[in-house]
N, C-alpha and C positions, 0 to 999 in steps of 0.2 A: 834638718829633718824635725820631724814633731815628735815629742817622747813626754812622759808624762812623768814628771820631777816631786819629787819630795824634801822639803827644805826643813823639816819637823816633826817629830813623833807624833800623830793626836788621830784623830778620827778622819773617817774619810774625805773629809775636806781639805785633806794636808793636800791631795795631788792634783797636781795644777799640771796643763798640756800647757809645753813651753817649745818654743824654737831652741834647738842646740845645733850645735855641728855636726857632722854627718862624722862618725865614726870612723875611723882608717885600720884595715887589719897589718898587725904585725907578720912576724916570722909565725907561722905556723899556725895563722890562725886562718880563719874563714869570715866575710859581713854578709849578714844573711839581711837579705828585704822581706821584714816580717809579712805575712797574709793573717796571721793570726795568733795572738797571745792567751794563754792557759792561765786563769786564775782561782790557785790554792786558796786555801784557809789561811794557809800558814803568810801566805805576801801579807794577808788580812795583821797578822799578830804581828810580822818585823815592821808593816806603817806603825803600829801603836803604839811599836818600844817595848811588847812583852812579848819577848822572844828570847831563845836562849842564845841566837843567832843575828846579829846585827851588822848592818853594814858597818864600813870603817869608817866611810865620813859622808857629809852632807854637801849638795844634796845627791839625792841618789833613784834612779830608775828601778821602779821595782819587776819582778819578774822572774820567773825560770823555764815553765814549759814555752815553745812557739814554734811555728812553721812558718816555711817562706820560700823561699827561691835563693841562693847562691847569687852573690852580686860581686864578689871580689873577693879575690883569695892572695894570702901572703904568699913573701920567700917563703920557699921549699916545700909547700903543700903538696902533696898529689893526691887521686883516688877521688877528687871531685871535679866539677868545671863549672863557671860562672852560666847560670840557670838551672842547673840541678835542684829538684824539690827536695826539702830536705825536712826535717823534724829538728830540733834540739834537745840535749839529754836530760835538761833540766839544771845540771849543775855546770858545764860549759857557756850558757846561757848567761852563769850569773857573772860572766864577767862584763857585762856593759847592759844586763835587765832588758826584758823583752818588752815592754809596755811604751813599745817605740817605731817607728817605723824600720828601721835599722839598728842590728845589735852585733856585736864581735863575740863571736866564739871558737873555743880550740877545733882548731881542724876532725880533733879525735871525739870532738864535743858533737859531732853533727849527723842524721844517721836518714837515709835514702828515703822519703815518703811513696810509698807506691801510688797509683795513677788511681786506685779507685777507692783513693782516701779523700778527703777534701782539707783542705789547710784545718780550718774549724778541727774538723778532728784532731790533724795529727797536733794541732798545740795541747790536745787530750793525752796523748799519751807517757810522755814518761813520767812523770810523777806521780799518777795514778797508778800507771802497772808494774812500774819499779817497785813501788810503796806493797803493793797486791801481791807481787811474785815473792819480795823478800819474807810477809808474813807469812806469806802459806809455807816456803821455805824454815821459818824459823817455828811454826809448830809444826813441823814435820807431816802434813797434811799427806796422809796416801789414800793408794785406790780401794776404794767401797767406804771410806768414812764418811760422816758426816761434820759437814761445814754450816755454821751460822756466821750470816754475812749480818752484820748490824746497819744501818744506813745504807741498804743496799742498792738504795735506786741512784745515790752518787757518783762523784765519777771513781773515785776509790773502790766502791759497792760494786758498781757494773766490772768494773775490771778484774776482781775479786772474783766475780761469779764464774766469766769467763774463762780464767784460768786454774780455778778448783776445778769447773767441768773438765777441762784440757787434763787434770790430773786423775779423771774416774771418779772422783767425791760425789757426794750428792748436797746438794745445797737448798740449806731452807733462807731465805731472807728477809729483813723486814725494813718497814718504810713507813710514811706518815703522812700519805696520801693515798688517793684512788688510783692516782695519775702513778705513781711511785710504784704500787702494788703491781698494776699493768706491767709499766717497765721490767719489774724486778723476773714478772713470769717470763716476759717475751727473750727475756738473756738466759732463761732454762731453770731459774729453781724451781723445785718440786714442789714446794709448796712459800707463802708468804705469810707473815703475822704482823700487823698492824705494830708497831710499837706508841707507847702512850697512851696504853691503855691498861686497863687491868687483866689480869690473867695472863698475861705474854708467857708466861714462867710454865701456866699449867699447858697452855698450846703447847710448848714446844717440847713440855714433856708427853702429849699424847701424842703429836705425831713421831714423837721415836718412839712409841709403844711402849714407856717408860724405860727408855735406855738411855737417855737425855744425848746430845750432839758433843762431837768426839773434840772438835774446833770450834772458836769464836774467835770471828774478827770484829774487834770492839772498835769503835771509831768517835762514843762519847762515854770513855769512862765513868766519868762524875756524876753520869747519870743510872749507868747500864748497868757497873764491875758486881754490885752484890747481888741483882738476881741473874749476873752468868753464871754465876757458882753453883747457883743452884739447878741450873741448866747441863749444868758438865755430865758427861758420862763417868764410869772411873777411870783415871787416868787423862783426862782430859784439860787441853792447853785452851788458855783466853790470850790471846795476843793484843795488847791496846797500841792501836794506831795514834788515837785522837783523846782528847778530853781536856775540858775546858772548866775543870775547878776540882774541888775535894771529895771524896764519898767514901763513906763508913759500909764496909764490909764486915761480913761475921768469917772468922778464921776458919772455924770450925766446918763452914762450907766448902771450903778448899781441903783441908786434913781429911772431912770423911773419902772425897773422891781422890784424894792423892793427885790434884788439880796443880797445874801451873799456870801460873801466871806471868808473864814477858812482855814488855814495853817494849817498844821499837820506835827510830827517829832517823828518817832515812838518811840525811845530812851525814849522820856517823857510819855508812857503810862506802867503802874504801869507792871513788869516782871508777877505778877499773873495771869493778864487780858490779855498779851500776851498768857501767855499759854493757859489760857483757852479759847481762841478764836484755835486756833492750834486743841485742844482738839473738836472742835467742827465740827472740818474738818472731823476728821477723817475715817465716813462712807462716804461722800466724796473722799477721795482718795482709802480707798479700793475699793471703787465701779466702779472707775474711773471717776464719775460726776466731779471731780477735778481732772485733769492732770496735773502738772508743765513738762516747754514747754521747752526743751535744746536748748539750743543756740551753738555759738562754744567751742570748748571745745579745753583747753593747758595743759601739760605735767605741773606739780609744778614750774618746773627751769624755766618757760617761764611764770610766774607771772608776769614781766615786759608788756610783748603786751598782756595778759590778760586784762590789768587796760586801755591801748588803746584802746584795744576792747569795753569796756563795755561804753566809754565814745564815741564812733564812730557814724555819721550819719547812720541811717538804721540799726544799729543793730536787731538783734531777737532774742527771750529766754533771755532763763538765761547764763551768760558766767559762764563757769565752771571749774577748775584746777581739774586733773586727779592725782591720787595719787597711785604709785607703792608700 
């Protein structure tokens, strides 16, 4: 099979599409024939070596969301059968990387694509909405607050939206495009603010009628964290998904609203509670009340400007590797 190898930390030229052997599933596990691979931020930071999370050795196939088809299944599987469309959970994924045409994953790792998803999509969804459900989850997000989704026309942002709606929130978002702004309304926020621009802070205190928003889903700390603070209502939680260096905050912003602040790293939430939040989607996505949102989408061998893409101002969706 064709799978796309990593022999060195360095920039996107590390991944080279190589011929390897076709995978064989053990006891318990499932080989899924990928249709389509999800590519993170985060695949972007373990190629480069700065990650807190690194493979054990070289080289290595990177990867965790993908959709496919069920091609062979081990000793003692059941609950699936050889062509089942299926999704991956993201973290059962990583045990053979999806950026391949075939990957092994635990049987428990695998979870039903319904018929009016498209592969492209479903490699969208668990690390997005695992990532999305856990935040909202961890700033105790309920019905009639307000949510600020930071980067919200991504695929973290869209799923975000999608599932504050699903909790009764109301949700403002922002983006750093035209194209961005459009998406962000068409997923239901109430209203959108441009970010990277000046005033972001006073917008978003006028449209809460100066009550500032009860939730933030921060997704570039280093840039955003000191004027969320000043965005908080009292009592109001910043949850940082993302952030890509240092930033100086005033304290004083967080003390006067009796503000919390919580980082989160989805790797560290137990793989069970992964799934069973996935598992909770899933009238959700058949319904369509949950949509995962494509973004541009690359041919495998062009993994290299995938990992640019996903890391580019203005991006949208999910970036996604297409698999022949």
């Amino acid at each position: 099979m064709q799978a796309i190898r990593i022999h060195e930390f360095g920039p996107p030229s590390v991944m080279r599409l190589e011929e390897v052997p076709d995978p064989q599933p053990g006891p318990g596990q499932v080989l899924v024939r990928l249709r389509a691979a999800g590519v993170n931020p985060a695949d972007t930071y373990i190629r480069s070596g700065n990650y807190s999370r690194l493979p054990d050795k070289m080289p290595y196939t990177p990867g965790g969301d993908g959709a496919g088809e069920i091609a062979a299944i081990g000793e003692g599987v059941t609950g699936v059968k050889v062509g089942d469309r299926v999704y991956l959970d993201g973290i059962a994924s990583q045990l053979s990387g999806t950026y391949a045409q075939f990957t092994i994953a635990s049987a428990a790792g695998v979870h039903p694509l319904p018929s009016r998803l498209s592969f492209e999509q479903g490699a969208a969804i668990a690390v997005p909405y695992a990532t999305a459900h856990f935040a909202l989850d961890y700033a105790n997000a309920r019905d009639g607050e307000t949510v600020l989704v930071h980067g919200a026309s991504g695929a973290v942002g869209t799923a975000a939206i999608q599932l504050a709606l699903a909790r009764g929130t109301k949700v403002i978002g922002t983006a750093g495009s035209e194209r961005g702004k459009k998406l962000v309304m068409e997923q239901g926020a109430r209203q959108v603010v441009e970010h990277g621009k000046a005033g972001v802070v006073e917008k978003v205190m006028e449209l809460t009628g100066g009550k500032g928003v009860d939730v933030i889903l921060e997704m570039l700390a280093n840039v955003n964290l000191g004027f969320d603070l000043k965005m908080l209502s009292p009592g109001g939680r910043v949850i940082v998904i993302g952030s890509r260096g240092n930033v100086e905050i005033t304290p004083r912003d967080a003390m006067n609203r009796e503000a919390t602040i919580r980082g989160m790293l989805l790797w560290h939430v137990p793989h069970d509670e992964q799934r069973r939040a996935l598992e909770s989607m899933a009238d959700g996505f058949q319904s369509g009340q949950l949509s995962p949102v494509v973004g541009p989408t690359f041919p495998l061998a062009q993994a290299p400007a995938s990992h640019e893409a996903v890391l580019a101002p203005g991006h949208y969706g999910k970036v996604v590797l297409t698999i022949d």
